[in-house]
Every structure is written in structure tokens, then in C-alpha cells.
C-alpha positions in Angstrom: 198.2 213.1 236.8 197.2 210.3 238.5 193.5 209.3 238.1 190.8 207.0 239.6 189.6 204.2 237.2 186.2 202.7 237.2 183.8 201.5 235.2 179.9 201.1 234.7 178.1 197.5 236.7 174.5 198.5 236.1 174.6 201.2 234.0 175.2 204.8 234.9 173.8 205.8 237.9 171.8 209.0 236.4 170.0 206.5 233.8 166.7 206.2 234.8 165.8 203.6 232.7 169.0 201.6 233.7 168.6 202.2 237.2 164.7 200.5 237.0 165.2 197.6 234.9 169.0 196.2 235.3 168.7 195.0 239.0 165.2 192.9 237.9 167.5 191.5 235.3 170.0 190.8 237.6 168.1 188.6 239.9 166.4 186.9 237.3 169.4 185.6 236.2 170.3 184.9 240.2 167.4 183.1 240.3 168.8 180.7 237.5 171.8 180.1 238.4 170.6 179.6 242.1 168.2 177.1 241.0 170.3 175.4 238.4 173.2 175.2 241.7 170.0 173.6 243.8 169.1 171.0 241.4 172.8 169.9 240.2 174.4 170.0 243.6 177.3 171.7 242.6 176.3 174.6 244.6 179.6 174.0 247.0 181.4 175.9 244.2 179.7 179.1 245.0 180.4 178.6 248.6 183.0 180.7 250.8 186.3 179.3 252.2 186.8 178.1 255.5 187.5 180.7 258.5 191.2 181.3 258.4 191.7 180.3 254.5 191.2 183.8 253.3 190.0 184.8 249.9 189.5 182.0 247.8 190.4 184.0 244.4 193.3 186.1 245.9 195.3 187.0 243.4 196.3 183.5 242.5 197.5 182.5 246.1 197.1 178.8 247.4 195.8 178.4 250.4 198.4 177.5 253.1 200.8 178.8 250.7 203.5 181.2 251.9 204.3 183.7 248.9 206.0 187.3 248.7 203.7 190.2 249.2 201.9 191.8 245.9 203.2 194.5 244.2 199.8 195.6 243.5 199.2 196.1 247.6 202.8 197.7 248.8 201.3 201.1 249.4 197.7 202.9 250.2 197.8 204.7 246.7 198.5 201.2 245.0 195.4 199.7 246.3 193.3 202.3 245.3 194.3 202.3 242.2 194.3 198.9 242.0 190.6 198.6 243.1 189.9 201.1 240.7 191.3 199.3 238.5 189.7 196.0 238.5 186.7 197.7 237.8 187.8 197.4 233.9 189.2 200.3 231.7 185.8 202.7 230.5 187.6 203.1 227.2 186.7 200.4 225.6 182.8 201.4 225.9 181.7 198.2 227.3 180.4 197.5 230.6 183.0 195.5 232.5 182.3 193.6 236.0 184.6 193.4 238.9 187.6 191.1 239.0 189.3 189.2 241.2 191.8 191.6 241.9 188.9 194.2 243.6 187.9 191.9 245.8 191.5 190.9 246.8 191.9 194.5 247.9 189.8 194.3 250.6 190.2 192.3 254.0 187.4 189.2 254.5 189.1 187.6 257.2 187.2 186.5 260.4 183.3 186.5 260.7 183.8 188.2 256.8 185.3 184.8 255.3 181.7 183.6 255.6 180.5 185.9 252.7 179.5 184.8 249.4 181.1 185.7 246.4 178.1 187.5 245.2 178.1 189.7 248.5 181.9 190.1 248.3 181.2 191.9 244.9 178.2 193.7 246.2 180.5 194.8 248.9 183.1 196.1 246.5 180.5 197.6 244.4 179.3 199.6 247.4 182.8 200.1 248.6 183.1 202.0 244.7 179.8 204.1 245.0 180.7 205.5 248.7 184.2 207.0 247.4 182.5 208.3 244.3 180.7 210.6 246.6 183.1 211.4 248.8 185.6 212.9 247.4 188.3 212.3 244.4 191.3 209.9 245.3 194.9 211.2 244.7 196.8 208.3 245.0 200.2 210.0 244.9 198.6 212.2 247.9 197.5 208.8 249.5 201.3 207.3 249.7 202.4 210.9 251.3 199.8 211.1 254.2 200.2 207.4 254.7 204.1 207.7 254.8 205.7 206.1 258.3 202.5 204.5 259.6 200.7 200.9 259.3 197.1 202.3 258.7 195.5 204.9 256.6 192.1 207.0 257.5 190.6 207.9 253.7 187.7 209.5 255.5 185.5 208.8 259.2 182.2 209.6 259.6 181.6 209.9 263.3 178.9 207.5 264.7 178.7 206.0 260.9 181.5 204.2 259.6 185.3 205.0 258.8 187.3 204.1 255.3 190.6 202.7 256.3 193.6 200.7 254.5 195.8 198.7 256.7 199.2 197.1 256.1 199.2 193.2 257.2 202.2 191.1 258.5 203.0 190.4 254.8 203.1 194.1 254.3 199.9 194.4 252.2 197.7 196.8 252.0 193.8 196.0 252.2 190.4 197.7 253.1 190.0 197.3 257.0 187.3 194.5 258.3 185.8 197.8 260.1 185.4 199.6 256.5 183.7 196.4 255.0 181.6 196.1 258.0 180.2 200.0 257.8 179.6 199.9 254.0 175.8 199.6 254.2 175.7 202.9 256.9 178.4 205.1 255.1 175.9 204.6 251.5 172.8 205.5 253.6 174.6 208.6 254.6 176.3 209.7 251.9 173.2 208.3 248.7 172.0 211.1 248.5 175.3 213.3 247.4 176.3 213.6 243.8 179.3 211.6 242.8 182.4 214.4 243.1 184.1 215.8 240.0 187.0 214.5 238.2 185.5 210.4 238.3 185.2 209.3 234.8 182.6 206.8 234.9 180.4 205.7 238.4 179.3 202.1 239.5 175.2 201.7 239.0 173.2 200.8 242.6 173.5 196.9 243.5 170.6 195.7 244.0 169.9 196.3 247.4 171.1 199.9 247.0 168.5 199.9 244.0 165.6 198.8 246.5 166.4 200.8 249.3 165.9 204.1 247.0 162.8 202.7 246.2 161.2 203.0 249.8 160.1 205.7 251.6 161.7 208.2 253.4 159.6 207.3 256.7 160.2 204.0 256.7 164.2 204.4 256.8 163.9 205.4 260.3 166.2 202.9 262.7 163.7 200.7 265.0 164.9 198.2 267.2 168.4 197.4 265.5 167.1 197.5 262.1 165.3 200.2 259.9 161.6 199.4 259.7 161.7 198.7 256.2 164.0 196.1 257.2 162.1 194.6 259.1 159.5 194.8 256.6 161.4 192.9 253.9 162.0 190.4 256.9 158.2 189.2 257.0 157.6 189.4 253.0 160.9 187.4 252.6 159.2 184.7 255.2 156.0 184.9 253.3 157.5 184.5 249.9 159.7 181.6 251.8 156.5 179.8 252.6 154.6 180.3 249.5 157.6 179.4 247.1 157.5 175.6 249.7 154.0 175.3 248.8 154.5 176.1 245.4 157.6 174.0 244.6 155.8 170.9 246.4 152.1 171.4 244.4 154.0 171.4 240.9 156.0 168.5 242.0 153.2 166.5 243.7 151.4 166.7 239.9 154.5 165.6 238.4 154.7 163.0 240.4 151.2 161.8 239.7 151.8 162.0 236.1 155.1 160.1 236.4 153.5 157.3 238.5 150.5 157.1 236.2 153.0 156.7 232.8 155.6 153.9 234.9 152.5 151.9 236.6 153.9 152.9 240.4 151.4 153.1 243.1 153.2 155.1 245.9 151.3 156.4 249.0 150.5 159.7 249.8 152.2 159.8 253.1 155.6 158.1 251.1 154.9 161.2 248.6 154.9 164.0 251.2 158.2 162.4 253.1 160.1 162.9 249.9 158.9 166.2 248.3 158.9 168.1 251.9 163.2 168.7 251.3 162.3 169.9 248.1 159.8 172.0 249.6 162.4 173.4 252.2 165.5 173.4 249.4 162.7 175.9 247.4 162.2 177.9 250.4 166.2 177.9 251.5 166.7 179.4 247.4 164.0 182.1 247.8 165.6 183.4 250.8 169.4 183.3 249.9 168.1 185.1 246.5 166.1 187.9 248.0 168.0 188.3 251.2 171.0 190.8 249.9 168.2 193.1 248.4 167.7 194.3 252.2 170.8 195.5 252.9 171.1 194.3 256.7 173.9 194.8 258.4 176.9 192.7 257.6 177.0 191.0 260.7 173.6 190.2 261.0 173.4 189.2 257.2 176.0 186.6 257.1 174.8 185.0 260.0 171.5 184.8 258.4 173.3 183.7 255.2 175.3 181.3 256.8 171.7 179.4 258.3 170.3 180.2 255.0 173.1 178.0 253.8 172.6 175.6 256.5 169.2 174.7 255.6 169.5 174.7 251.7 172.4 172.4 251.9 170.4 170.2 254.5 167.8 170.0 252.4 169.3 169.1 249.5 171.1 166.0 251.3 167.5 165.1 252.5 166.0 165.6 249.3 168.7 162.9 247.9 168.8 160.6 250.6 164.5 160.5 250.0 165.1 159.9 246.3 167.4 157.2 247.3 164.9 155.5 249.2 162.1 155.8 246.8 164.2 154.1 244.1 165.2 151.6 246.2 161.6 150.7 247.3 160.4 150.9 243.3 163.3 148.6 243.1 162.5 146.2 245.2 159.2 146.0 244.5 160.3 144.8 240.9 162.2 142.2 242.7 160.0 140.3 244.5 157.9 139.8 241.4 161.1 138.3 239.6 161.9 134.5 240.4 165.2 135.4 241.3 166.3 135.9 244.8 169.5 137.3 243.8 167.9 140.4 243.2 166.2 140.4 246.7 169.8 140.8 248.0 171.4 143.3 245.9 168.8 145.9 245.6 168.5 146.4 249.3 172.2 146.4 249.5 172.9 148.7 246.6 170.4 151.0 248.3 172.3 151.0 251.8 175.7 151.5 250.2 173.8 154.7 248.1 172.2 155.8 251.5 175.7 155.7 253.4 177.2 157.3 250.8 174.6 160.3 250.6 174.8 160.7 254.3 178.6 161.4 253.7 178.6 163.2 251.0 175.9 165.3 253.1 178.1 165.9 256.0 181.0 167.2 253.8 178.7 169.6 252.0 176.7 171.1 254.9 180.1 171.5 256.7 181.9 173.0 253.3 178.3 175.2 253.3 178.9 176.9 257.1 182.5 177.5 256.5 184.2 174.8 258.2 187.8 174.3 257.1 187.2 170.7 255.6 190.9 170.3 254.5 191.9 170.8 258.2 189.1 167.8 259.0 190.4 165.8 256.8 193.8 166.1 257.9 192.9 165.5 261.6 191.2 162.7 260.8 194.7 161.6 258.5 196.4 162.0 262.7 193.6 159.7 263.7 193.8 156.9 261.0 195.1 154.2 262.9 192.8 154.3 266.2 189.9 155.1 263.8 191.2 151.5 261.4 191.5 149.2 264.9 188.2 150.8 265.8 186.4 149.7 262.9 188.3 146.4 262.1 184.7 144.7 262.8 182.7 146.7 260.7 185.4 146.5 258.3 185.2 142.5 258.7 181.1 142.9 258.4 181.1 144.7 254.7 183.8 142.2 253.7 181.0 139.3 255.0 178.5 140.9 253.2 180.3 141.4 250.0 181.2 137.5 250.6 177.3 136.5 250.9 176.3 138.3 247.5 179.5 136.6 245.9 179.2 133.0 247.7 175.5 133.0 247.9 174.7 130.4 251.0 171.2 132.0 251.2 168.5 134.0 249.7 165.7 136.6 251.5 163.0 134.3 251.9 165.3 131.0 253.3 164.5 129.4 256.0 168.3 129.2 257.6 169.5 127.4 260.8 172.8 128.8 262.1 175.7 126.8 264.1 174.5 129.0 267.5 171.3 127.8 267.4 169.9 130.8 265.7 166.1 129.3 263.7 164.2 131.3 261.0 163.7 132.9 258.0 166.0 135.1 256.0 164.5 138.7 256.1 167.1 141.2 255.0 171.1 140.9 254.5 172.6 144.4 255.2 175.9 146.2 254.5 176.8 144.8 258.3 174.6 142.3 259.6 171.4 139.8 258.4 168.3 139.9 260.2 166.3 136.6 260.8 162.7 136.7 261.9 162.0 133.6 264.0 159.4 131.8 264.0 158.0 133.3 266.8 158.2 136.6 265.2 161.3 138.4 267.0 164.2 139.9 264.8 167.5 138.4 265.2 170.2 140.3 264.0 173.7 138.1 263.0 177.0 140.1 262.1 178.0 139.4 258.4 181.7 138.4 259.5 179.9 135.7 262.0 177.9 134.0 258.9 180.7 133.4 256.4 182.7 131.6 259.2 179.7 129.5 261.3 177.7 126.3 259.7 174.3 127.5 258.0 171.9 124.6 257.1 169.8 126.4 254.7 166.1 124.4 255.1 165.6 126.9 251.7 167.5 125.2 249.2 165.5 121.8 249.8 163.9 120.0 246.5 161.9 117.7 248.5 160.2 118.2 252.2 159.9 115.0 254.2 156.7 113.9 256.0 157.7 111.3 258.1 154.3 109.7 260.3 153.0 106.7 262.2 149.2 105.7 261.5 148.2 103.3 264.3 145.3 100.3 263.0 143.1 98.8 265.8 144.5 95.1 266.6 141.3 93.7 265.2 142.4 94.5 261.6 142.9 92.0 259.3 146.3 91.2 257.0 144.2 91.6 254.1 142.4 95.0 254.7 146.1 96.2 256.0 147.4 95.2 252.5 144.6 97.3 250.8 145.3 99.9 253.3 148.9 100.1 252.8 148.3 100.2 248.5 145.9 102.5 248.5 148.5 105.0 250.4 151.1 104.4 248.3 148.3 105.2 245.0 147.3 108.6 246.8 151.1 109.2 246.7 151.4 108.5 242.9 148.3 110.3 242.1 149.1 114.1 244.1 150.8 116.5 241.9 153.5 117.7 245.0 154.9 114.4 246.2 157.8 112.5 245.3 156.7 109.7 243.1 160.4 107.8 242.9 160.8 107.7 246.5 158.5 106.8 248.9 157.7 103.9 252.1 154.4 103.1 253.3 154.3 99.5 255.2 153.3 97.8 258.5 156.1 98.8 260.8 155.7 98.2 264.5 153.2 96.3 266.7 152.5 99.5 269.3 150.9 99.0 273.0 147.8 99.9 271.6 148.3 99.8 268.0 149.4 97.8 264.3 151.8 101.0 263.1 152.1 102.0 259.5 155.1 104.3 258.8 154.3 106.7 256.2 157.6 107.8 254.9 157.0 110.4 251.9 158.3 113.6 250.5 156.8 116.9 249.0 158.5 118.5 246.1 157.1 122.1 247.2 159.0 125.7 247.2 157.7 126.7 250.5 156.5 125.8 253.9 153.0 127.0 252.8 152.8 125.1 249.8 153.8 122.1 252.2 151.1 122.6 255.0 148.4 122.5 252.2 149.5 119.2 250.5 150.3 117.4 253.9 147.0 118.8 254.4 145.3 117.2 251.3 147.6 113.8 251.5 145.9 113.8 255.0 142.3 113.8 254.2 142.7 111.7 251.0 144.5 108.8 253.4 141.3 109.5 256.3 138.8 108.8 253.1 140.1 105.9 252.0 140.3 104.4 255.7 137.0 104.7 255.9 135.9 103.5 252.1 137.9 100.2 253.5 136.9 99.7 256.8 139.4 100.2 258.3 139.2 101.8 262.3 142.6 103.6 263.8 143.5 103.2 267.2 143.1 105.1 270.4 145.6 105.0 272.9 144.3 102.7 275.1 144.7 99.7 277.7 143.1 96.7 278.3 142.9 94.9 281.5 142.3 91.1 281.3 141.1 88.8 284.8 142.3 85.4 284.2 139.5 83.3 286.3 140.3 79.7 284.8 143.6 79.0 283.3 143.3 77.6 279.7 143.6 73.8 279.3 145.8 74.0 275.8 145.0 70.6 274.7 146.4 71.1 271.4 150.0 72.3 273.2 152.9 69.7 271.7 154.0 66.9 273.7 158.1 67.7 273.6 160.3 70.1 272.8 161.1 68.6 269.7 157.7 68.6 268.9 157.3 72.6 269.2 159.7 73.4 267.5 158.5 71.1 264.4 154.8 72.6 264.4 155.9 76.1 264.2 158.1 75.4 261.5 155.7 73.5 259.6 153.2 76.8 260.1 155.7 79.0 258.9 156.5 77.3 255.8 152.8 77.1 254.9 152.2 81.0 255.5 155.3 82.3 253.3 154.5 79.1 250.8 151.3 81.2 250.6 152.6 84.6 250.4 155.3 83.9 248.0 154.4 80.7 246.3 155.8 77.3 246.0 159.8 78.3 245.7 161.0 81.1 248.2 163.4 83.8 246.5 164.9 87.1 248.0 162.8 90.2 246.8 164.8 93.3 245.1 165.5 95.6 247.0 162.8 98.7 247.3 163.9 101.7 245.2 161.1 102.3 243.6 157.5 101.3 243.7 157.0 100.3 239.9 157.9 97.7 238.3 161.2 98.3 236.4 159.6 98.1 232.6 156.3 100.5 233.4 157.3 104.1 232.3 156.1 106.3 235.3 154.9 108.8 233.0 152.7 106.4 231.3 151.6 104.9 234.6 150.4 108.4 234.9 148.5 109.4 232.0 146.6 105.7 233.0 145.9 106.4 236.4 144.7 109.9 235.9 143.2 110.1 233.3 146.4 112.6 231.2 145.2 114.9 233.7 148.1 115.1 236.6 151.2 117.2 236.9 
């Protein structure tokens, strides 16, 4: 004779001991595995299939796949025994759980695809306890009443719910959407009935079944939509939501303390907040998904709760990464700009854009993957779209390939000051996956493409050794040769003596006769990293050159003019008599001033290179001058 087959989930349902204990073991272990899914990010494997893919462990079908129709499904009686039969064989003595084959029974298409895994199971676990108490299943009496039509009415309970089998295009036979849909009314009408004669072995309560036999008789009375019990569970689950964010983020923020204190970060409290509030949310998102099934809502009304459940712990999670990205990368970079290096100032940043890009897509996929959409179908459509989608990006395409050439090629470091073939004047302040930004110097933000820098000029004012200080100091007319000399020297011994400037290259002389002024070119060069370091030395060349005017004598000029009233010409008795004469005196003038100035034989001077004499080590000129005390 032909008989049902079942098997024990929680223990037997007239077990008191089983009935009070084996659903709080159940969701302790939930609770693990939900929090060990939240904090690996693999929780996309417990996630249902798209709308339209079906059951994702149907009997070993692929999805998209066109196969023959089961064997196990050709008639009503074979699916009831083969639901019955994926409960496990009670022989053996051990408890068995629901396979595959159970689930594949029954018809999750539509809004139903949505479900969980876990609720499918609850769902076929319910499914089991409602036909346990209604009445015993003849499968061999199935197939006859079913014979000639494409549906099958087990039993209907009028204004409840209905039990019904129907035959799909393939010729299958499943548990109607309407049956699945009516599971949670049909148990609260028919719990309280003893499971009918004949079934071996019964299915213990899930774990909202468990719950709801907990609570009072008067507060299973149907309110608005939902029993008031429901609603009930609705406001503690909200509570518990709240207090498990507060929760999660206290123990967090302590080890977060603890961890800064043992690495030697300083990270602000506002910084701290920004990243542990996902974390917050991704504990509240798991304390709702794990305690919503133990109200038994409605189906409809709990997967779309599910679903945003879903929604926001999947969203969270991507925030919670995307925050940890960005803390990293600013510990990073911090590092960096205490290294030397500037290399490091270009990669870290970067590293930590490409991480933050790839986060964000990885994000999209999983929340989408996480609310059922069908993200093989995406793809594909975006396979259709592949060549407007590559001429659409074909600049930013151009701008990663720029970047990638600017950490290979190097032309410039953050920090540089860079001028640019477009005219385009400042320093270096970030170099991106698709663009640089340069803050002028009058403090606005330029932003350059990548692909525009490796094929445009860049004069990188940066990678100078030396910074030229080219200047003019103007002497009053009344100065003599001699104190210009002294003048002159003493310049050019300031410049030996300072620790920034260029001691093997360098110009100080007498260079112009101004309108108003004897001009002295100062020609010299600062061996400093930065602009800053310049300013102060110009700064201290400057006041070292105004003291030793003044310890000379020696007055600088104002721009000014002089207007001189001729009342008497002059006589010029002393003028020559004849051209030929003139021209003898001032030759006979000139020899005796370079006769002075270079002695009695005139010969060509060597050409300046250097200010020291070719056999005085500068070094050792040094240590003299200064005493063994200058850079």
C-alpha cells in the first residue's frame, strides 16, 4: 500500500522538551552563519535567483536550459510522494532535513523567486505539518481523481487557503503559487488538530510556528491586515534593530581605540563615526533578516520586507567596505608624506581610487544579485551595447592609460611645481585614475585630463637643483671705484659663506651705468628643495648684502633726476688743440689706468668659471673662512 514518507526537522512534535529548546538552537546557529555571511561577503551565495530563473537547486536543471520533464513530477501522486520523500527515510533513526528535491516540488515563480532558501524550507516544512493534519495522502487515489485535468484540489478551505498541484507547460507537476502563498493561514487553522492516522513520523514546528504557539490566544485576533501579535513582533524587531546598531558600533568604537592606540594612529572622531555607521546599519540589517521569519507574516508582505531587508544589509556592507577603503588609504598616505619619496605620494592615492572604483562595482552587482535582479540578463545587455559603450569611453579609456603612463614615466611628483604647454601654472596636488589637479597659485583647482599631460610640454619648476636669483643693486654716482670693489667682494664672500647657495657658480660685478644709478648684477643660485626654503635664504642673502653696505659706506640709489641750469659755459682751457691731439691724450690716460689696474704688461684674464683660484680646494677655503662650521 502506498504510503506517505516523512521524517522528523525538530524533533517530534508531541516532545515537549524538543519543541522548547530546538528552535533557540536553530537560530543560534542562524545567527552564525548570518554573521559569518555579513563579515565575509559571500552572503550572495545564500541569495535567491533572479525573477524568471526559477529554483536555483531544481533538480539539477541550468538555468536557461531546456531539458525533458522529471519523472519524479509526471503525475499529482508522484509529487506527493516525492515531497514526502525528500524529507529522508525515518528508518534509519536519524533526523534528516529537507532536500533539494522538496523544494523543487513546489512552484516559486513570480513575486515567490524572491524567497530565501531558508524560507523556501520553512515553506516546505509548513507545507508537511498542514497535510499531516489534514488528512492521509493516497497517492494511487491522487492520480485517479486527478485523471484528464491540468490541476488538482488536495483540500480548500473557504476564505483560508486551498492545497493545489498544477501541471506546467513542461508537464510537471508542482504545489500551486496560491498554496505556497496560504501556508501561514491554512497552519493557523488547522494547529490546533492532531496529525491524522496512518503518518509514520511528523515534521516538528519551524520556528515561527514554534513562536506563534507561544503567544496568547487574544493576541491572535486579525487587526488591520495583520494579527496584533504581529504587529507586536513588528515594534520589538525595530527595537532590537536599533539596539543591536548601537551595540555593534560601541564594541567596535573600543576596538578601534585599542587598535589606534597599539599602531600609533590618531583618527578623528567624526572620521570614526563615518566608517562604523555601515557597520552599525549591516548589524541592524542581520538582526532583522534573522528574527523576521519567526513572525510568520504573510508571504507577500514578508518577502517584500525581506527583499528591503536585503536591500539595506547588502548596501551597507558595500559602504562599510568602501569606508574601510578610505580609511586605509588615508593611514596610507599619511605614511607617505613622512617618507622622502614622492613616488609614494602618487601611488597610494591611486591604488586607493582603483580599490574605491572597484568596491563601488562590486557593490552594484551585489545589491542588484541581493533584490533579485537577473544579473546574467544585465550582463548580456550590456554584451549588445559593447561597442557604443567602448566609443563612449574611448577618453576615459585614453585617461587611465595617461595615468598608468605618469606612475610609469614619472614627469612629476605631488608637491611639483609644473608649467604646462597651455599655459596652465602651479603646483602638483593630486594625480587621479583620470585627470591631475593643480592648485594655482592663486589658490583655484585646475583639473588636466591624464591623456592631455603625456602628449603636451610640462616644464617641471620641481625637479630644479639650483633656484636662480637674478637682481640689480643700484650705487649712488658719488661712489668711489674702490668702495665698489669692496662692495662687489664682500657679495661675492656672503655667497661663499651661506650654507644654500651655489658656491661654483656665481656673478656679482659692476654692470650698467643706470639714469640714476652705478648697477651691480647679482647673478646667484640657491640649492634649496622648495620655494619656501628659497624665500628665507633670499631673505637672509638680502639682509647680509644691506649690512655690509652700510659697514662700507656705501649709499644705494633712489630713482631720481637732476636738473642742471647752465648760466656760464665752461672755458675748457685744458681742451687739446687738434684732433690729433685728442685722440693722443685719451690714449695716453687709458694706458696709465689699465697700466695701474693690471700692471706693467697687459694679458687676457681666464675666463670666469669659478671664483677661486684654481689650486685652493673649496672645501678648505671653507673650513678657513668659517671657522669648520658651514655646510
Amino acid at each position: 500500500m502506498p504510503r506517505q514518507v516523512c521524517s522528523a526537522g525538530f524533533g517530534a512534535m508531541r516532545n515537549p522538551v524538543a519543541t522548547s529548546t530546538s528552535p533557540l538552537c536553530q537560530t543560534g546557529i542562524r545567527l552564525l552563519v548570518l554573521l559569518f555571511v555579513f563579515f565575509t561577503g559571500i552572503s550572495a551565495a545564500q541569495m535567491p535567483p533572479g525573477i524568471g530563473q526559477g529554483t536555483a537547486n531544481e533538480m539539477g536543471a541550468e538555468n536557461g536550459e531546456t531539458r525533458e520533464a522529471d519523472p519524479r513530477l509526471s503525475s499529482p501522486g508522484k509529487t506527493f510522494e516525492t515531497f514526502f520523500r525528500s524529507f529522508g527515510d525515518p528508518g534509519t533513526g536519524r533526523e534528516p532535513t529537507i532536500g533539494t528535491n522538496g523544494i523543487a516540488t513546489m512552484d516559486f515563480s513570480g513575486t515567490l523567486s524572491l524567497m530565501s532558501e531558508a524560507q523556501r524550507i520553512d515553506a516546505a516544512k509548513t507545507l508537511k505539518n498542514v497535510l499531516d493534519r489534514v488528512r492521509y495522502v493516497e497517492t494511487e487515489e491522487v492520480d485517479k481523481e486527478a485523471a484528464g485535468s491540468d490541476n488538482y484540489v488536495f483540500e480548500r478551505f473557504p476564505g483560508i487557503g486551498i492545497i493545489e498541484i498544477e501541471k506546467n507547460e513542461r508537464g510537471e507537476w508542482r504545489f500551486s503559487e496560491e498554496t505556497i502563498e496560504s501556508l501561514d493561514r491554512m497552519w493557523s487553522y488547522v494547529e490546533d488538530r492532531s496529525v491524522v492516522e496512518g503518518v509514520e513520523t511528523t515534521v516538528s514546528l519551524t520556528p515561527a510556528q514554534w513562536v506563534r504557539s507561544k503567544v496568547p490566544e487574544n493576541l491572535k485576533q486579525t487587526g488591520f491586515l495583520l494579527e496584533t501579535w504581529q504587529w507586536l513582533g513588528l515594534l520589538v524587531l525595530v527595537a532590537l534593530g536599533v539596539a543591536a546598531d548601537r551595540l555593534f558600533v560601541f564594541i567596535l568604537t573600543l576596538i578601534s581605540h585599542l587598535i589606534e592606540k597599539r599602531l600609533g594612529i590618531d583618527v578623528s572622531k567624526e572620521n570614526r563615526r563615518s566608517a562604523l555607521k555601515p557597520l552599525g546599519l549591516l548589524a541592524m540589517a542581520g538582526t532583522w533578516a534573522l528574527c523576521l521569519g519567526l513572525l510568520m507574516l504573510p508571504t507577500g508582505v514578508s518577502v517584500v520586507l525581506l527583499v528591503a531587508v536585503k536591500f539595506l544589509a547588502a548596501l551597507s556592507f558595500v559602504l562599510a567596505t568602501y569606508k574601510g577603503v578610505d580609511a586605509i588609504e588615508r593611514i596610507f598616505v599619511e605614511k607617505a608624506s613622512r617618507t622622502d619619496s614622492k613616488m609614494d605620494d602618487l601611488i597610494v592615492p591611486f591604488v586607493g581610487r582603483v580599490a574605491k572604483i572597484f568596491v563601488v562595482a562590486f557593490g552594484i552587482v551585489f545589491v542588484a544579485s541581493n533584490v533579485g535582479v537577473n544579473i546574467s540578463g544585465l550582463l548580456a545587455g550590456l554584451g549588445l551595447g559593447g561597442l557604443a559603450f567602448a566609443l563612449a569611453a574611448k577618453d576615459t579609456v585614453s585617461n587611465i592609460f595617461g595615468s598608468l603612463t605618469i606612475l610609469i614615466d614619472r614627469p612629476f611628483s605631488v608637491g611639483d611645481w609644473v608649467v604646462l604647454e597651455n599655459g596652465v601654472d602651479g603646483t602638483v596636488e593630486t594625480v587621479g585614475l583620470r585627470s591631475t589637479r593643480i592648485r594655482t597659485f592663486y589658490n583655484s583647482l585646475i583639473t588636466v585630463p591624464n591623456s592631455t599631460l603625456i602628449t603636451s610640454f610640462v616644464d617641471n619648476y620641481g625637479e630644479r637643483r639650483y633656484r636662480r636669483w637674478k637682481t640689480t643693486l643700484g650705487l649712488t654716482y658719488d661712489t668711489p671705484p674702490q668702495k665698489i670693489e669692496a662692495f662687489c667682494e664682500g657679495i661675492r664672500e656672503i655667497v661663499r659663506l651661506h650654507p644654500y647657495t651655489r658656491k661654483d657658480y656665481y656673478h656679482i660685478y659692476a654692470n650698467e651705468f643706470g639714469p640714476a644709478s652705478l648697477d651691480i648684477l647679482v647673478y646667484v643660485f640657491f640649492e634649496a628643495p622648495d620655494w619656501g626654503t628659497e624665500l628665507r635664504e633670499r631673505h637672509r642673502l638680502f639682509l647680509d648684502v644691506l649690512r655690509l653696505a652700510k659697514e662700507l659706506g656705501v649709499e644705494f640709489a633712489f630713482p631720481t633726476q637732476t636738473l642742471h641750469i647752465v648760466r656760464d659755459l665752461p672755458e675748457h682751457g685744458d681742451r687739446p688743440s687738434s684732433t690729433g691731439d685728442a685722440l693722443e691724450k685719451g690714449r695716453l690716460s687709458a694706458r696709465h689706468l689699465v697700466g695701474r689696474e693690471f700692471g706693467g704688461k697687459v694679458e687676457k684674464p681666464a675666463p670666469v668659471r669659478i671664483n677661486l683660484p684654481a689650486d685652493v680646494d673649496l672645501d678648505e677655503y671653507m673650513r678657513e673662512r668659517t671657522g669648520g662650521g658651514a655646510e
